[in-house]
N, C-alpha and C positions, 0 to 999 in steps of 0.2 A: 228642668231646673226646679220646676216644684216639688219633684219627686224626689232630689236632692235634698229642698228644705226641709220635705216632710221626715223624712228616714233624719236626717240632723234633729230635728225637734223630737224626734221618740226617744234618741241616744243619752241626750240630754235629759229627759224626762224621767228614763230608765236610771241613769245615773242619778239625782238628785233622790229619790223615791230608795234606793241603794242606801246612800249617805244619812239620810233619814232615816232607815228604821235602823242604821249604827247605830245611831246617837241614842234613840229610844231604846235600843235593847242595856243603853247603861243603867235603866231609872230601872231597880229590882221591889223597893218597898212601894212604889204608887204605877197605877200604870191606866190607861184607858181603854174601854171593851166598846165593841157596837158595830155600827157597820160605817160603811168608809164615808156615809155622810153625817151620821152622828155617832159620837162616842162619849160615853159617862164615865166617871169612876168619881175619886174621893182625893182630898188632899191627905196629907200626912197627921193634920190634927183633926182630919175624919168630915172637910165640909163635902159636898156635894156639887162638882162640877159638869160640866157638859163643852165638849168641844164639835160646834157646828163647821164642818167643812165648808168653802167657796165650791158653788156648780154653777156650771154655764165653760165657756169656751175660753177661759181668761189663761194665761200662763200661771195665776196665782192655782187657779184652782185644777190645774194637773198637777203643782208638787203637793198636794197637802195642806194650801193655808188655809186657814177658819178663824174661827172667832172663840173664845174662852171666856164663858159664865161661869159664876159662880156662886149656889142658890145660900142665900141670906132671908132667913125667916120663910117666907112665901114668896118671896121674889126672884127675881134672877137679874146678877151685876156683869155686866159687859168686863169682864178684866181686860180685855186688848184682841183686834181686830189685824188680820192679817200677819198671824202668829201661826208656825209649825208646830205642829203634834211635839215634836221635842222639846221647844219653848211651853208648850203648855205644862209638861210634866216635870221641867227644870221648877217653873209656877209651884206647883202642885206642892214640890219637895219643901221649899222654903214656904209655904203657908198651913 
């Protein structure tokens, strides 16, 4: 039976991570580079973002969810927590 959940829980995993980089390959003028636990790029009016991946064993953090900054002066502004790579770059387009 475990063996059943687990192959269930990859398919699902497989599938969302699919769905996900759809969505992301729509956003052509902003996009995010880096490795799978951090990723930088820029908003449209050019600020400086960083999208930190969730790690550890959570269901969030096999699809992709992180956290979205965004650096203001010398700081960095939490824009929203447990947010998709796609939501981040939807973000990105409108600011």
């Amino acid at each position: 039976m475990d063996r059943f959940n687990e192959l269930a829980d990859r398919i699902k995993a497989a599938a969302q991570e699919r769905k996900e980089k759809e969505k992301c390959a729509k956003f052509k003028e902003v996009k995010l580079e880096g490795s799978s636990t951090i990723q930088t790029g820029f908003t449209k009016q050019g600020k400086q973002v960083m999208f930190e991946a969730c790690t550890g064993l959570s269901i969030q953090s096999r699809y992709g969810v992180g956290t979205l900054s965004v650096k203001e002066g010398d700081e960095w502004k939490v824009i929203f927590t447990k947010g998709y790579p796609s939501k981040a770059l939807a973000w990105m387009m409108k600011n």
